[in-house]
N, C-alpha and C positions, 0 to 999 in steps of 0.2 A: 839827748834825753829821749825816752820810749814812754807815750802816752796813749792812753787805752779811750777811747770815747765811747758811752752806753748813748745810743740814741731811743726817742721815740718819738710818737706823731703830735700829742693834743698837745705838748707846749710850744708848738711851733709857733709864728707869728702868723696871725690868719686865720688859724684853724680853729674854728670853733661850732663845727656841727660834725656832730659826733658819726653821723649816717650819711651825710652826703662826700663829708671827709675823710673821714676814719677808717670806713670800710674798704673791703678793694671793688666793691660792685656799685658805690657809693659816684654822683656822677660830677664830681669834683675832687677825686683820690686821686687823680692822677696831676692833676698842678695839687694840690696839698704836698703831695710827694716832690715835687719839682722844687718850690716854695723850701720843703723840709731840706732835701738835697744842698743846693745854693746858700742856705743857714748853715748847714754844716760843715763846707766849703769854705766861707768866712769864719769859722770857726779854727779849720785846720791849717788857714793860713795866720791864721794868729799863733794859734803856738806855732810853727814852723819861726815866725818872727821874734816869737820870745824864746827861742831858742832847742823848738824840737828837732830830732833827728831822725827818729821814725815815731809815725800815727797811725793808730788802728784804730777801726769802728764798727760797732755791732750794732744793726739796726732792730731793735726791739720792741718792734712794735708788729708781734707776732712773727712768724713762718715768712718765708722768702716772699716777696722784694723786703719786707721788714721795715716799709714807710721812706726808702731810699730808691732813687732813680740811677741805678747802676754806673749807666752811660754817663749821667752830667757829673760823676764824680771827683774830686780834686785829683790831679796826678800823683800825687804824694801821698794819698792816705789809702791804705789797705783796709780791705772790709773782711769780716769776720764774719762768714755768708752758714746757709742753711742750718745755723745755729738753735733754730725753732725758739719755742717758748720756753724753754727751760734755764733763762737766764744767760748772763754774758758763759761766752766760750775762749779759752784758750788763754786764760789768766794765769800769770805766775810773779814769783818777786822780780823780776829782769824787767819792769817798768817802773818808772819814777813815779808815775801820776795817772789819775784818772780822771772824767768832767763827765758831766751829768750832760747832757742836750737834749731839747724838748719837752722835758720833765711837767710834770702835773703835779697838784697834788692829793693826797690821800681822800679817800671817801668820805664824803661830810666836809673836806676844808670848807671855811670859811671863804667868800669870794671865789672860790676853784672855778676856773673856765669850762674846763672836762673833768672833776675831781674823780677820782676811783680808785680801787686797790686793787690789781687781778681782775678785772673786768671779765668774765658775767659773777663769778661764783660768789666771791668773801666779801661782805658788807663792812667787817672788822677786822683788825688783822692786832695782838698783843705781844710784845715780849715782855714776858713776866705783867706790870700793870702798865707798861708803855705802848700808847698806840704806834705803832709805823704803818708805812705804806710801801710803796716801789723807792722810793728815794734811799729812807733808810737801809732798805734791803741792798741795794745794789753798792752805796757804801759800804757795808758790814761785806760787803760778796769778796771787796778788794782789799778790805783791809784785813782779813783773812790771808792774805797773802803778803800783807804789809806792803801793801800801795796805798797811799792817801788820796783824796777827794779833795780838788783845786778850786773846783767851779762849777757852775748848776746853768743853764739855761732855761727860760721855761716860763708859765705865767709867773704873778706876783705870787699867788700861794705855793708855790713850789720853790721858788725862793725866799720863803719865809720857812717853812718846812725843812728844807738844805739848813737856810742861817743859827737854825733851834740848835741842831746837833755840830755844828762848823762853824762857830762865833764869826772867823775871820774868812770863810768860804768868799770867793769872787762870785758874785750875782748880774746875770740879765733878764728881769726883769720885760716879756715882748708884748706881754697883755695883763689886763687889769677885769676882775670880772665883776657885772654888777648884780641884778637882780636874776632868780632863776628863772627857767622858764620851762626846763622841765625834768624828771626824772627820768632814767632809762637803767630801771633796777636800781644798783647803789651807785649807778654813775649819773652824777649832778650838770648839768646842762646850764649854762648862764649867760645872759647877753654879756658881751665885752666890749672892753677899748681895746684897741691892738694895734703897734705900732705899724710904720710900714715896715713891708719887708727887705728896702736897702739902709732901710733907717737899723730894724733889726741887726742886719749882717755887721753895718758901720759898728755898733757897739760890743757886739758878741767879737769880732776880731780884736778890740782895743783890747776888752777883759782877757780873752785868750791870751793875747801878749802880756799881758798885767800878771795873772795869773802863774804862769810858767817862769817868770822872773822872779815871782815870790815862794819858788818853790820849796822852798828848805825852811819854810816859817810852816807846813803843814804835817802834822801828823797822822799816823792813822787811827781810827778810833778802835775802841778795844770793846770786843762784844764780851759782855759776863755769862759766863757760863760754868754749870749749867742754866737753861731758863726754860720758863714756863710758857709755852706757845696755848694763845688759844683766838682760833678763830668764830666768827658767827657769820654765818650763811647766809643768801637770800632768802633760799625756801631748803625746808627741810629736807627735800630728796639727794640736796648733797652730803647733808648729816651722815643719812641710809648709808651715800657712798663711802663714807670716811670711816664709819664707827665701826669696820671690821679692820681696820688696816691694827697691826705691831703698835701699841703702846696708846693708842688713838682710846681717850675717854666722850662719851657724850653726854655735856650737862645738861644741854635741855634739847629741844626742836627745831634748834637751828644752831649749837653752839659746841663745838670738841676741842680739847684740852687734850698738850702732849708734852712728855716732859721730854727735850732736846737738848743735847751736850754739844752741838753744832748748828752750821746751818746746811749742814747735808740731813738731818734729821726732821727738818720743817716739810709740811705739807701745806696744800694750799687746794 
C-alpha cells in the first residue's frame, strides 16, 4: 500500500511557542524540527507495520526544510521536498491513503495550542457557510483524487476538527491547550499539557498500524461543487490585494467572495 503523509510543525508534541519554535530564526526551531522528525518517523514505521509498502511526506510547514530534519529521517520514507507553500505535491489516485501529522486547528478553535488558518493573511476561511481550516483543505486536496484521510496527528483541537468531518478517523491527540496567552494576528497562542515526546511517537505508531489495517472502512469525502469561497482578512491591504484578481468580489474591508467550481479556483 502507497501512503502520502502532509506534515506540519504546531501539532507536534512540544511545540508550543509559536516564535521561538515555529520559525526558522526562532532559537528552538531546530530541536522543534528534530522533535517533529522522530514523530514522524514513528509514524512511518507504524504503517510500514500495518502494512505500508511505500511512504511519502511533504513537510508543510512552509518553503524548504518544511519543519523536517532531512538527515534524521526514517529510511523508508520519501520526502516530497521544495514543494513551497502551495500545498501538498505530487498527488495522484495510485495511493491508498493519506494521514494528517502535526496538525492544528483552525483560527479561533476552541482550546487550539497554535490555532490558525494560512498564517499571517486569512482570519476566516468559508466554503459556502462552512468554516474550514488547513485540515479540511488538505482532506478535500486528496480526496480530489480519491485518496481518503486514515488519521490526524496533532493537538486536541485538531483532532476534533479531523473527527467533525471523518466520524471514524484514527486520532492522536499529543497536547491539550488551556488558557490564552496570546495573539499573534489570527494565530491563538495557549498554554498547554503536552505529552512526552516518546510517550508521543509510542501512540502515533500504534494508531499508524491501527489505522492502515482499517483501511478499507475509509472513504473519501466528496467536496460539493460548485461553492461559495469567502474569506476575511486580517487587515484590509490584503482585500486591496485580492479585489482585482478573476471573479474575486469584495464585501467589505476585510472580506472577498469567489464563486469556485474546484479547489484549483480557491484563493487565499
Amino acid at each position: 500500500m502507497k501512503v502520502y503523509i502532509v506534515c506540519d510543525l504546531e501539532g507536534v508534541a512540544g511545540v508550543v511557542d509559536f516564535k521561538k519554535q515555529c520559525m526558522e530564526d526562532g532559537a528552538y526551531y531546530q530541536q522543534a524540527i528534530r522533535v517533529a522528525t522522530h514523530e514522524l518517523n514513528a509514524l512511518v514505521e507504524g504503517l510500514i507495520e500495518g502494512g505500508a509498502t511505500e511512504v511519502y511526506a511533504w513537510p508543510g510547514h512552509g518553503d524548504f526544510p518544511g519543519g523536517i530534519d532531512f538527515e534524521l529521517l526514517h529510511p523508508e520514507c520519501k520526502l516530497v521536498m521544495h514543494a513551497g507553500d502551495g500545498g501538498p505535491a505530487g498527488i495522484d489516485e495510485n495511493f491508498d491513503a493519506m494521514v494528517l501529522h502535526g496538525l492544528h486547528g483552525m483560527a479561533g478553535a476552541p482550546s487550539g495550542v497554535l490555532s490558525h488558518s494560512f498564517y499571517p493573511m486569512p482570519r476566516n476561511i468559508w466554503f459556502d457557510d462552512v468554516l474550514i481550516g488547513e485540515i479540511a483543505m488538505n482532506i478535500y486536496s486528496f480526496c480530489e483524487h480519491n485518496v481518503p484521510c486514515i488519521m490526524v496527528t496533532g493537538d486536541q483541537a485538531a483532532v476534533d476538527e479531523a473527527t467533525r468531518l471523518i466520524h471514524n478517523i484514527e486520532g492522536v491527540a499529543v497536547k491539550w491547550g488551556l488558557s490564552e496567552k496570546e495573539k499573534l494576528g489570527a494565530l491563538t497562542v495557549r498554554q498547554a499539557i503536552s505529552l512526552s515526546p516518546a510517550k508521543a511517537r509510542e501512540r502515533i505508531r500504534e494508531a499508524a498500524q491501527r489505522a492502515l489495517q482499517r483501511v478499507s472502512e475509509f472513504k473519501p469525502l466528496k467536496l460539493k461543487k460548485p461553492f461559495t469561497l469567502r474569506v476575511e482578512y486580517i487587515e484590509p491591504k490584503y482585500v486591496e490585494e485580492k479585489a482585482n484578481l478573476p471573479g474575486v468580489t469584495r464585501l467589505d474591508e476585510f472580506t472577498i467572495t469567489k464563486q469556485c467550481h474546484g479547489l484549483e479556483d480557491v484563493i487565499l
